[in-house]
N, C-alpha and C positions, 0 to 999 in steps of 0.2 A: 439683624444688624441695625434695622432702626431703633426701634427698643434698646439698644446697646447706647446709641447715639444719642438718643433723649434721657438715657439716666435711669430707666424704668428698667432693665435689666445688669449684670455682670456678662462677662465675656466669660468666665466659671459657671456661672447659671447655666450657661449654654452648650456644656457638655454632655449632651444629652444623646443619646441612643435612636438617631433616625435611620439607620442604616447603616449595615457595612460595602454595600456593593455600590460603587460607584455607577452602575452602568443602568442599576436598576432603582426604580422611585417603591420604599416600605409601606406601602400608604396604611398599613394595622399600626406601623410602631410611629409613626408621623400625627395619624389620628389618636392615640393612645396618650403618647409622649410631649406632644405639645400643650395641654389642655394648665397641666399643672407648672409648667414654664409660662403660661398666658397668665396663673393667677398669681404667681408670684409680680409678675412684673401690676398688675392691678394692683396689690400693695402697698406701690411705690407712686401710683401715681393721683396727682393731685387735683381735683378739681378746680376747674376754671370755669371762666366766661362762656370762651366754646365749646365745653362740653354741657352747659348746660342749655346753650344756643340749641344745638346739634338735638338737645332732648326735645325739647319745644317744639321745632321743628318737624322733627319725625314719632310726635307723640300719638298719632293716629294707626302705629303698628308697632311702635319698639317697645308699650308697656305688655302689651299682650305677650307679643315675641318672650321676653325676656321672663317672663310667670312662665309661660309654657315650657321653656329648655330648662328654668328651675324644679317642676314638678317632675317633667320626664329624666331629668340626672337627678332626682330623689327616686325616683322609680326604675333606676336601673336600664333608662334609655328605653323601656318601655312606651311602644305607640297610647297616644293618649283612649284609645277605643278599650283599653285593658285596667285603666287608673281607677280606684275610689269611686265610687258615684256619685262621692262628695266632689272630685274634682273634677270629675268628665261632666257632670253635670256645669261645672263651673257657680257652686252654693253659694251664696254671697258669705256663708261665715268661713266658710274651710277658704274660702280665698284670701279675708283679710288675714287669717290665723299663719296662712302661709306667708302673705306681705311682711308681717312683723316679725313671724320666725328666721325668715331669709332673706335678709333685705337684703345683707350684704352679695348675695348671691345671685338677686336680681339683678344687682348693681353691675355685679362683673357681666353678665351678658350684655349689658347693657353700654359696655365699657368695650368691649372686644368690634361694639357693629361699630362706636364710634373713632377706633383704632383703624378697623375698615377702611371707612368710608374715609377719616382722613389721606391713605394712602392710595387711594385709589384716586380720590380730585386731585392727588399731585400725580402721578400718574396721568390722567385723563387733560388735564391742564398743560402736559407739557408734550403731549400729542398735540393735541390741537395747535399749541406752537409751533410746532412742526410741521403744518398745513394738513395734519391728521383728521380724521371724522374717526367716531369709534360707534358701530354698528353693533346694539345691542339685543339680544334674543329673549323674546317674554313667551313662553310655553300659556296655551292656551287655558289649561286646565291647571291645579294645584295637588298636591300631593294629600293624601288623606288623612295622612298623618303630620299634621302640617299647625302653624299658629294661628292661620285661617281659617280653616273648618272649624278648629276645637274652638275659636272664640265667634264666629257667625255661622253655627249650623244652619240657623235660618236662610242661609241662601243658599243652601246645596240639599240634594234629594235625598235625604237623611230621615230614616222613620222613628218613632218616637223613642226608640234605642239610641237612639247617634247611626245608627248602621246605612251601609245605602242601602237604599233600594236596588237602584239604578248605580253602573257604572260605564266610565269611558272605551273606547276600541274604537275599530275599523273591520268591515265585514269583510270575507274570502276577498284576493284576487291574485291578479301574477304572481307576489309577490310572496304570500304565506295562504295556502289551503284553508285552513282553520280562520282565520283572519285574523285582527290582532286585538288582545286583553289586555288594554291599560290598565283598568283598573282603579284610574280615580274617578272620586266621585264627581258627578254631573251637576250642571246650576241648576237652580230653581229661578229660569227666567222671568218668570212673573213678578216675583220677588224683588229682582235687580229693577225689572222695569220699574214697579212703586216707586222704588228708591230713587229714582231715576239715576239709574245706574253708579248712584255712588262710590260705590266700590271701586268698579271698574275704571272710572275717573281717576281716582285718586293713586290706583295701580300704575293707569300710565302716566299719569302725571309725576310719579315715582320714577318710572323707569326712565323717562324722559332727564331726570336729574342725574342722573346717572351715565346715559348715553345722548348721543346727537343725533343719531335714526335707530331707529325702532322697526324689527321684522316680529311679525306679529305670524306666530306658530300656528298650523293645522288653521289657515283661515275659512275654508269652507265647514268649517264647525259653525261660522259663527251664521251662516247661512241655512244650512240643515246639520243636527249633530248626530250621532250613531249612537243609540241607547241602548246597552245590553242589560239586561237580569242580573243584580248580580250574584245570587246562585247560581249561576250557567258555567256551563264548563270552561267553553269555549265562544268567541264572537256570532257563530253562528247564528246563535240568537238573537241579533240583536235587530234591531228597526232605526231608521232614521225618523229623525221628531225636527221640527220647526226651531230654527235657532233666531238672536234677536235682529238679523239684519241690519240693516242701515241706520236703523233708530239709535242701535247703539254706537256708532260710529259718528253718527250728528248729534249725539248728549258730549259723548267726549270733545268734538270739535268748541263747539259751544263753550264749556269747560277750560278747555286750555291752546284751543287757537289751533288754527293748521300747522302739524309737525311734519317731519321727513319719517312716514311711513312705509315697510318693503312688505308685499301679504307675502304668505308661503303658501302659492295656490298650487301645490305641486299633486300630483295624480290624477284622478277620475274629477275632470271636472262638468257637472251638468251645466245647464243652460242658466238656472240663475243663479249658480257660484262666480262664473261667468259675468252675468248683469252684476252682480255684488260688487265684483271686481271695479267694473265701468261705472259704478254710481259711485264707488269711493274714491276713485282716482288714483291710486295709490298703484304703485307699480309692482306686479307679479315678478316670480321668479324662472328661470331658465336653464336647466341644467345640458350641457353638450353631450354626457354619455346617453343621455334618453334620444337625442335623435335621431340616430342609427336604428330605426324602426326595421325590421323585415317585414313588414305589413304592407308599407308604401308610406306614405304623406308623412310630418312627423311637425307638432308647432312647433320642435325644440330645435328644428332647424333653422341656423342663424339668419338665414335670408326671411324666413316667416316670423321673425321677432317685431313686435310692434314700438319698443323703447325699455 
């Protein structure tokens, strides 16, 4: 409908096959069928001031972003672990040869984040009018097949293949036997530290654009993390290893000022996930079905809530 309204699409354009059942969301014919209704409407539209603002701006991940969804829709939506060697390697000539072949294609992906994000700051601007906050969720880890890894393998445990080593989970407990196989890959903290944390700054200083608090997923990872094999079947294998602690949460501070952070200290928590918790400041989470213990005591019980 917006695209309709700014000119950039027809109301004929848009008879398109999302579904016949009103009751239920097609998401194969949604994902399929929009793709080529989004590049029609790129076509039409004109570059300006702020979109090239909007470029400048978020030039630290939307040239990357926008080469990688171009090489992987040349490759058949293929994870980049299966690409050319020329291009999982990222070769500096098969890179430019792709820039010059598909620019315009870089352009659209690059056009759809800034289609985005414009409707989401009106969106997010007119909550907050509202006397809104909008509480956004940043997953601890990254997908493996992701713009991230394929452009900084260097910070993730990746062997001279691109392949992990190492990958993410959680080992047996109440809740699954086996325990759980994430499956992405793990950082190379040492690496982030040099950096001093660059990365990770720059993530939430991202996210923070986006949202007004920030709940920061799986945060005893960042404390101790669970590193399984990643030939292992199952988590069973895995071991916990030393995560970056405080250090990385006083580089961020430093960085971009105290923001409204929520941890997600939710399950098993030892004693200095705990300390982790009380050095950050930052307020834990609470859920009421957890504290109907049959055991006895329970912290999720509301009178043992500390704020």
């Amino acid at each position: 409908d917006t695209l309709v309204e700014e000119g950039l699409l027809n109301v004929d354009d848009c008879l398109v096959d999302f579904g016949k059942d009103e009751r239920m969301v097609d998401y194969s014919k949604i994902y399929n069928n929009r793709i080529p209704l989004l590049k029609k409407s790129f076509l039409r539209f004109k570059k300006d001031e702020s979109y090239y603002s909007f470029l400048s701006k978020n030039a630290f991940w939307i040239d990357d972003y926008a080469l990688f969804m171009t090489i992987k829709e040349e490759n058949g939506g293929k994870s980049w672990q299966y690409w050319d060697k020329d291009y999982k390697n990222r070769e500096k000539e098969a890179i430019k040869k792709i820039r010059e072949k598909y620019s315009d294609k870089i352009e659209f992906w690059k056009y759809l984040q800034y289609k985005f994000f414009q409707g989401w700051n009106k969106l997010k601007s007119y909550a907050n009018k509202q006397g809104i906050k909008i509480i956004g969720d940043i997953p601890i880890y990254t997908a493996l097949d992701s713009a991230d890894v394929w452009s900084l393998p260097e910070l993730f445990q990746l062997d001279e293949n691109k392949t992990p080593t190492s990958v993410a989970g959680c080992p047996p407990d109440g809740f699954s036997e086996k325990g759980q196989l994430w499956g992405n890959p793990l950082y190379k903290w040492e690496t982030h530290q040099r950096s001093n944390y660059d990365w990770w700054k720059k993530r939430i200083r991202n996210a923070f654009e986006m949202y007004d608090v920030l709940r920061i997923d799986h945060f005893r990872g960042f404390d101790e993390y669970y590193s399984i094999p990643a030939k292992a079947a199952t988590a069973k294998e895995g071991h916990w290893e030393k995560g970056p602690g405080m250090d990385l949460f006083r580089a961020i501070e430093k960085r971009i000022g105290e923001k409204q952070i929520i941890a997600e200290d939710l399950g098993i928590l030892t004693p200095s996930v705990k300390q982790l918790l009380k050095d950050s400041g930052f307020p834990g989470m609470k859920i009421l079905a957890f504290a109907f213990d049959p055991y006895g005591k329970s912290d999720y019980l509301p009178h043992n809530y500390d704020r």
